[in-house]
Every structure is written in C-alpha cells, then in structure tokens.
C-alpha positions as CSV (number, residue, x, y, z in Angstrom):
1,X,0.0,0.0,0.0
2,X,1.1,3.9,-0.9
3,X,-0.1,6.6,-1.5
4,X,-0.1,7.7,-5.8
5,X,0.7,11.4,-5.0
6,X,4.0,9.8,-3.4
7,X,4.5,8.4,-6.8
8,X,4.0,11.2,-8.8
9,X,5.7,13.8,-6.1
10,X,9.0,11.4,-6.2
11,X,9.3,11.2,-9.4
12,X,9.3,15.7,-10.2
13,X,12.2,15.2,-8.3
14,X,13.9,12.5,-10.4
15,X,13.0,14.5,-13.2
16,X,14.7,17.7,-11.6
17,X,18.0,15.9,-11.3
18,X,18.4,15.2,-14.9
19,X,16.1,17.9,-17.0
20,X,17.1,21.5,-15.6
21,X,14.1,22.8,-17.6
22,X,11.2,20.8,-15.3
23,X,9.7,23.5,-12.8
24,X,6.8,22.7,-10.4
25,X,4.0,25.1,-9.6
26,X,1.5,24.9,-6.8
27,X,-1.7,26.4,-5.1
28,X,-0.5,26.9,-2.0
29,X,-1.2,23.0,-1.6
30,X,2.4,21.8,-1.5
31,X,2.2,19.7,1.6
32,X,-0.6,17.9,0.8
33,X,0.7,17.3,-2.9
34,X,3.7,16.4,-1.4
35,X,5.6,19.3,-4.3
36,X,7.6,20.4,-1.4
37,X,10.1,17.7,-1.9
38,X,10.5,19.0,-5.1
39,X,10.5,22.9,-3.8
40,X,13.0,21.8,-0.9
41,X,15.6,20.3,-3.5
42,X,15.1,22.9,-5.9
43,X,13.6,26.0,-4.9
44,X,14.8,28.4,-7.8
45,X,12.0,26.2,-10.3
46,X,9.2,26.0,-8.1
47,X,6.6,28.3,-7.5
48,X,4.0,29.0,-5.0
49,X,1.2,31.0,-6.9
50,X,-1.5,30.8,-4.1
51,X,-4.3,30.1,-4.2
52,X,-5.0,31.3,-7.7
53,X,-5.0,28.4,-10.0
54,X,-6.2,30.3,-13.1
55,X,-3.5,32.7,-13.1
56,X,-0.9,29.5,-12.3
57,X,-2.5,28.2,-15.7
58,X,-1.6,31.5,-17.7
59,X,2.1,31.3,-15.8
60,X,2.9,27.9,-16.8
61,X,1.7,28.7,-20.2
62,X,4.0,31.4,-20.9
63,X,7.1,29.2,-18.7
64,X,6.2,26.4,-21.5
65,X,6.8,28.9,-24.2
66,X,10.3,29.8,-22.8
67,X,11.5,25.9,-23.5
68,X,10.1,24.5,-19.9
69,X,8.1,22.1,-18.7
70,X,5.8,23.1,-15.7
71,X,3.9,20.8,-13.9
72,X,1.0,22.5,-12.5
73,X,0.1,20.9,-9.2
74,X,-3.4,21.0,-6.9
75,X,-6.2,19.4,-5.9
76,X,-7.8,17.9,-9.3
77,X,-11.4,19.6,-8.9
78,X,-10.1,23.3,-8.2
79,X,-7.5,22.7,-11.1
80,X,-10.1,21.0,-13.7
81,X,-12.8,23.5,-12.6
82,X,-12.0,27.2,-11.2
83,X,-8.7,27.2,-14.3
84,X,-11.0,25.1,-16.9
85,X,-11.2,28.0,-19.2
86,X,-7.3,28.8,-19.1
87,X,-6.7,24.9,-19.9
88,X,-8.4,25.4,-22.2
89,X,-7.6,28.8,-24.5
90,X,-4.5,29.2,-23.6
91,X,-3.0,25.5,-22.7
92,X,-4.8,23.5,-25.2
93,X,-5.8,25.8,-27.9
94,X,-2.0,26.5,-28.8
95,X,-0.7,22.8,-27.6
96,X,1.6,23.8,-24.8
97,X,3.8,21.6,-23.1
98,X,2.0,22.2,-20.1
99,X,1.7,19.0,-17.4
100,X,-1.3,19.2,-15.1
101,X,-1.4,17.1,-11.4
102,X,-4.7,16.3,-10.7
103,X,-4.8,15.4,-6.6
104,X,-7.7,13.9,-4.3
105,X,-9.2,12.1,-7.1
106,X,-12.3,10.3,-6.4
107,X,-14.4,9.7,-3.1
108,X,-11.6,7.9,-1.6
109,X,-10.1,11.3,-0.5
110,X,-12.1,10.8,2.6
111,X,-12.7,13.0,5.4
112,X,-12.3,16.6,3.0
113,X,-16.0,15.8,1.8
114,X,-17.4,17.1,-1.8
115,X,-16.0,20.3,-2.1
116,X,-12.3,18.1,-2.0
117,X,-13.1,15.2,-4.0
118,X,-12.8,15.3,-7.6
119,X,-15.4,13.4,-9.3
120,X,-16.3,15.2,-12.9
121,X,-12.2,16.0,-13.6
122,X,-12.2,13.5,-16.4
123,X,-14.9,14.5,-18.2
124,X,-14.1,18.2,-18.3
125,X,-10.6,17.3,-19.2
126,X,-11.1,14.6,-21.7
127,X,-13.4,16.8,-24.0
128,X,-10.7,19.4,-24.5
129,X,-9.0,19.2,-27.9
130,X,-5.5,17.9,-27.6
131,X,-5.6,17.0,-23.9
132,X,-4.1,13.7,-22.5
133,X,-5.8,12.4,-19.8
134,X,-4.5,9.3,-17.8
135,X,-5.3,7.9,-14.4
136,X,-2.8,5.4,-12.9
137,X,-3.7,2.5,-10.9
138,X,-1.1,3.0,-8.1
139,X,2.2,4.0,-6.9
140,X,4.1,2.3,-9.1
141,X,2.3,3.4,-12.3
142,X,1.7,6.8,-11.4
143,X,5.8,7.5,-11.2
144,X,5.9,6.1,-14.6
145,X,3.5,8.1,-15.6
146,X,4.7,11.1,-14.5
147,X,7.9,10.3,-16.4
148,X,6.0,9.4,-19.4
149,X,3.9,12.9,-19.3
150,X,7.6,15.1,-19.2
151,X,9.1,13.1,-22.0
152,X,5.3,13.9,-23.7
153,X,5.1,17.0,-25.8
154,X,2.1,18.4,-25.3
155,X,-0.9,18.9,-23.0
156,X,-1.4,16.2,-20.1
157,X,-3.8,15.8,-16.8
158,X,-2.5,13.5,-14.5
159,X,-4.9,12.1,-12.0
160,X,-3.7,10.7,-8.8
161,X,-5.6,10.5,-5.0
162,X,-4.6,10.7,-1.0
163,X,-5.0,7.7,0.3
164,X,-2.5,4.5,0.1
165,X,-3.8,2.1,-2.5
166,X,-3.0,-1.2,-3.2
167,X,0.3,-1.8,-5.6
168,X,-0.9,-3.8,-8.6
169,X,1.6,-3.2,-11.2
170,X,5.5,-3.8,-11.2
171,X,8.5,-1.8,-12.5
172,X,8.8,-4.3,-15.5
173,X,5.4,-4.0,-16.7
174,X,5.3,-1.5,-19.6
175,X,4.0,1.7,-19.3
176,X,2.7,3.8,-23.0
177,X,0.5,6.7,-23.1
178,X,-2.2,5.3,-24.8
179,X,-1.7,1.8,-24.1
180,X,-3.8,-0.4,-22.4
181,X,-2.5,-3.0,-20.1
182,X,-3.9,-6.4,-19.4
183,X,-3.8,-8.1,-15.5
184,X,-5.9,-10.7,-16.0
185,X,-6.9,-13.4,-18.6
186,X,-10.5,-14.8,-19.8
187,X,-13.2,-14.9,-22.3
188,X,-16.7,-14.7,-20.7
189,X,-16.4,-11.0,-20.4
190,X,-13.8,-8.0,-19.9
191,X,-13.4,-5.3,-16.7
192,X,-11.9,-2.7,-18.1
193,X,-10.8,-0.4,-15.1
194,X,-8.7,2.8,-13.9
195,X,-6.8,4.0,-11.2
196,X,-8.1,2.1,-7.6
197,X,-10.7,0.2,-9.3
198,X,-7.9,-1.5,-11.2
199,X,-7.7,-3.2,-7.6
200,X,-11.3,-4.0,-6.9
201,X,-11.5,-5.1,-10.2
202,X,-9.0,-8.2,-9.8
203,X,-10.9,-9.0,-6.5
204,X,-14.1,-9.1,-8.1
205,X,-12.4,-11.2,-11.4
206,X,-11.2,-13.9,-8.4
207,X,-14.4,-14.0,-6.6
208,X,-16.2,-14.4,-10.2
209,X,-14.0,-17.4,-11.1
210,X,-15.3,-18.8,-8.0
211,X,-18.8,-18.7,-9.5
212,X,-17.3,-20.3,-13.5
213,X,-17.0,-16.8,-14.7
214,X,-13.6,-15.8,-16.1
215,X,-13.1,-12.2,-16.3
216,X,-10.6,-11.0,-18.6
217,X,-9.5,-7.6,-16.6
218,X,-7.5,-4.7,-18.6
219,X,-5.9,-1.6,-16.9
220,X,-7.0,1.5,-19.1
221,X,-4.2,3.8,-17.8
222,X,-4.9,6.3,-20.8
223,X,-8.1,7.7,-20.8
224,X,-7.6,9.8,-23.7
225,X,-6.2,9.1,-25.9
226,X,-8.0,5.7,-25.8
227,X,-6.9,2.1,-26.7
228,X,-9.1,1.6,-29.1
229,X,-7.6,-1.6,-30.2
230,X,-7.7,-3.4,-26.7
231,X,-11.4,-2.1,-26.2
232,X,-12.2,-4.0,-30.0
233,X,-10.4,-7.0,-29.3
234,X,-11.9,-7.5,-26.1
235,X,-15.6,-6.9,-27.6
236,X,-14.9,-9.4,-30.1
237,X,-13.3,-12.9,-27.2
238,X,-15.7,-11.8,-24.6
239,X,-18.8,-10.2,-25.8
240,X,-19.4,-8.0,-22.8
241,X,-17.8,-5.2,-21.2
242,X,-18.0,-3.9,-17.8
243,X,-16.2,-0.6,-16.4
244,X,-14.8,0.8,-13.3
245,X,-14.1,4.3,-12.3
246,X,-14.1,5.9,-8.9
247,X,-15.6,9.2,-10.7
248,X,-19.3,10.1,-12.4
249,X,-20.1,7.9,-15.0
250,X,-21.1,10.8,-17.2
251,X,-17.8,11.7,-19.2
252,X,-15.7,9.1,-17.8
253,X,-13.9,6.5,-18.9
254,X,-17.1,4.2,-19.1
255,X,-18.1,6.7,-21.8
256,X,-15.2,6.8,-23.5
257,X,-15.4,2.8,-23.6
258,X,-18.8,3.3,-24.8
259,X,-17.8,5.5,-27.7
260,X,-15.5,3.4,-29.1
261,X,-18.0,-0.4,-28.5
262,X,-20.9,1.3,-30.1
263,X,-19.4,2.5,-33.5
264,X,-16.9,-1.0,-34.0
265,X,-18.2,-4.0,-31.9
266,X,-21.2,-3.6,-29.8
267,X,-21.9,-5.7,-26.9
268,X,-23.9,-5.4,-23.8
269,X,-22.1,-3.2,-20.8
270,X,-22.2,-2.1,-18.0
271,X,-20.4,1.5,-15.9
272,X,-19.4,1.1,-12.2
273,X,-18.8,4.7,-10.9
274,X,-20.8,7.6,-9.2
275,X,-24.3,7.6,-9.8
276,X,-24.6,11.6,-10.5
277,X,-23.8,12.7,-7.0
278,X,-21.3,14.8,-5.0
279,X,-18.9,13.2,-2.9
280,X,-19.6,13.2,1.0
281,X,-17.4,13.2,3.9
282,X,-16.1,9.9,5.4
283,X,-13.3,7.1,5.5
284,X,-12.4,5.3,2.1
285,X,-14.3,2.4,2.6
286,X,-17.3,3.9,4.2
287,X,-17.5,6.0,1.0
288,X,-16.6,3.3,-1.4
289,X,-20.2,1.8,-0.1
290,X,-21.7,4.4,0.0
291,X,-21.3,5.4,-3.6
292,X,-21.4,1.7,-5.3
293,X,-17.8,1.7,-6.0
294,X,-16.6,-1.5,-4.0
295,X,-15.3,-4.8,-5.7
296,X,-18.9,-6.6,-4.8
297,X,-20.5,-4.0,-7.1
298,X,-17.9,-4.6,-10.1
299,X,-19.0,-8.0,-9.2
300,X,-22.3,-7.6,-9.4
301,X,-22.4,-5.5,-12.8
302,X,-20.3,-8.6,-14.3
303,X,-23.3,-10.9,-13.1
304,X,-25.8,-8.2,-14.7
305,X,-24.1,-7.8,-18.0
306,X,-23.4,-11.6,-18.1
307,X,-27.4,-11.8,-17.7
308,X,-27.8,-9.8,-20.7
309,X,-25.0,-11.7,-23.0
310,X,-27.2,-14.4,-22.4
311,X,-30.3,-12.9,-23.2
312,X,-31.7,-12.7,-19.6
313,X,-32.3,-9.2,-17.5
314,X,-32.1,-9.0,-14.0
C-alpha cells in the first residue's frame, strides 16, 4: 500500500535531477501534494502561486513557451474547474507543453468531503482538444507516468488521490500513453478499469472465477487518448464489457469505452462509478459503499451484464 501522489511527487524530483528545464507550480497546496520535496531540492524552479489556480494556468503557459516544462500541481477539482477556461484557450488551444497534477481524485479522499473530492475531472478534461488524460492505478504506475507525461510533448492531466492504495503493477510491466495493459486473462467478459478500481477489479475477477466466470481484466491507464484496439479486441473474445471508475459515470472513462463499443463491436455493458452525486465526507471504505464503487459491485455488474449476454435481464 502507498499513496499515488507519493509516486508522482518522487518522481518531479527525479525529473529535476536530470532535465534542468522541469519547474513545479502549486496552489499553495504543496504539503498535501507532497511538491515540497521538489520545492526543498530545488527552490529556484518552483513556484507557490497561491491560491489562484487560473493565473498558475496562464504562468505555466508562458514558462512552456520559454523551453520549460511546468507541472502545474493541486487538488484535481479546483484545477479542472476554477482554471477550466485557461486549460483550455490558452493550454490547449496552442498545444503547450503544459503538465497538469490532478490530486484527491475520487471519493476515496475521505474525510475533506465534496467540495475536495474530484469526481467530474475526467470529463471536463477529456473533452478538450489535444488533452491527455491518464489515471494510474497505483504507486508504481503513477511515477511512470509522471515520467512518461515530461518526455510527452504536449498537454497532459494527470490524475492521482490521497490515500494508500493497493500496488498492482510492477516496474517491468510496460508503461505507454495510450496503451492499455492487461492483469488478468478470460473470455466470458472484460473489466476494463482505472486507477483504484484496477484493484477491486482483480478481486471481483477472483471471486467471479469462484462462480465459472472468467473475467478477462484490462488496466486503461490512458483515458484519452484511448486504446481503441484493446477495447475492439476484447468486444470481439468476450462479448461483454464492464467498467470501473471511482468518478461520475457521465464523461468518464465508461463513456469513452462506450464510444468506441458502439461504432466497431457492440456488446452489452455495464459502468461502475458515481451515480450523478457529489462526494460526502467519510473514510475510504465507508465511501466506497456508500457510492457503489466497491469490488462486490464490479461484481455484481459482471453478473448483470453476463445476464444480458445471455439474453436474460435481471
């Protein structure tokens, strides 16, 4: 278990050491983004704009004009929602090679309640023109990429959250913007999952097997842009599709699945992830009840869509 800010926090500092042209900025948030290892080794490329993220936008936009590569860092729904329209015109609209930290994704934030959690991040950042959205599954995937995103040019939101998380991944497995990774074979249908869920996900595919159903489960790092190919392929062997995302299913990356099933191979599906609420104050698990996001509800939609393959409802 730890934490995938840790991750991505570690890793501005590894990028530090060998590319003098990486800076960090932060909303007066550095502590709990953990920046302030990077702002301790080197404080002359990282700056504390306050809390003003949209001005922080327009700073790292120029910074990325000069040759550098800022890495904007806060909490993901201030960033992806008070600075939306500077991501937008001036970061997207004229591709600059501007890296955005997303923190506190999803419910499991805990005890900082709604106004903390970011829940709709994904959506509003996926439907901008040029932007790279990607959501690892831990702590070992979210340093790579971090890594990835600097050696990126371009636009890219990172998403990562608070709390320690299981490690799933290893350093050998490979790590490609855009490129989906699978954890676990089988043909009766496919989880496709991001960050945490990744996780419940590969619980739910071992209690399933329990039951006769194998669950083929693929990590879908890259929200945008897409795997397309991993998405078709698993359409076509296992004929339904479930996914999991610990953010509103309007947007997210069960949409994005959606997109692709309905216009090449459609099969019956099925979204785990927020029901159209706000978050709410509480510990991890509480909330991952409390908003349908455990591994007994991935579960559960693999039994429903199974249902449906089969030409039953339930």
């Amino acid at each position: 278990m730890k934490p995938t800010r840790m991750g991505y926090a570690e890793t501005l500092v590894k990028l530090g050491r060998i590319n003098k042209n990486v800076v960090v900025l932060d909303a007066d948030l550095s502590k709990s983004t953990l920046t302030y290892m990077f702002a301790a080794e080197f404080p002359d490329r990282f700056f504390d704009m306050g809390i003003a993220e949209q001005n922080m936008l327009g700073v790292a936009g120029g910074l990325s004009l000069t040759g550098k590569i800022p890495f904007v860092t806060t909490y993901g729904t201030f960033v992806a929602g008070r600075a939306w329209d500077q991501i937008r015109t001036t970061v997207c609209y004229s591709n600059l090679n501007v890296k955005i930290g997303g923190a506190h994704g999803g419910v499991s934030v805990g005890p900082d309640g709604a106004t903390h959690q970011a829940l709709e991040e994904i959506t509003t950042m996926r439907v901008l023109p040029g932007m790279t959205v990607i959501a690892p599954a831990d702590y070992i995937e979210t340093a790579k990429a971090t890594e990835a995103a600097a050696n990126y040019f371009g636009p890219v939101y990172l998403r990562f959250g608070r709390e320690a998380v299981p490690i799933i991944t290893v350093e050998e497995d490979p790590f490609i913007i855009g490129k989906a990774n699978q954890y676990r074979d089988g043909n009766d249908v496919t989880i496709i999952a991001c960050g945490v869920m990744l996780a419940h996900s590969l619980w739910a595919a071992e209690e399933l097997a329990k039951e006769g159903i194998e669950a083929r489960v693929i990590n879908m790092h890259t929200i945008k842009p897409i795997d397309v190919e991993a998405i078709v392929k698993a359409a076509e062997e296992t004929g339904a599709i479930v996914t999991a995302e610990e953010h509103q299913v309007i947007g997210g990356l069960g949409g994005a699945v959606a997109e692709v099933v309905v216009k090449t191979a459609p099969v019956p599906m099925e979204i785990v992830g927020i029901l159209d609420r706000f978050g709410e104050s509480g510990q991890p698990e509480e909330l991952y009840k409390e908003f349908n996001v455990t591994p007994e509800d991935v579960a559960e939609a693999v039994r429903r869509v199974m249902a449906r393959k089969r030409g039953r409802r339930l």
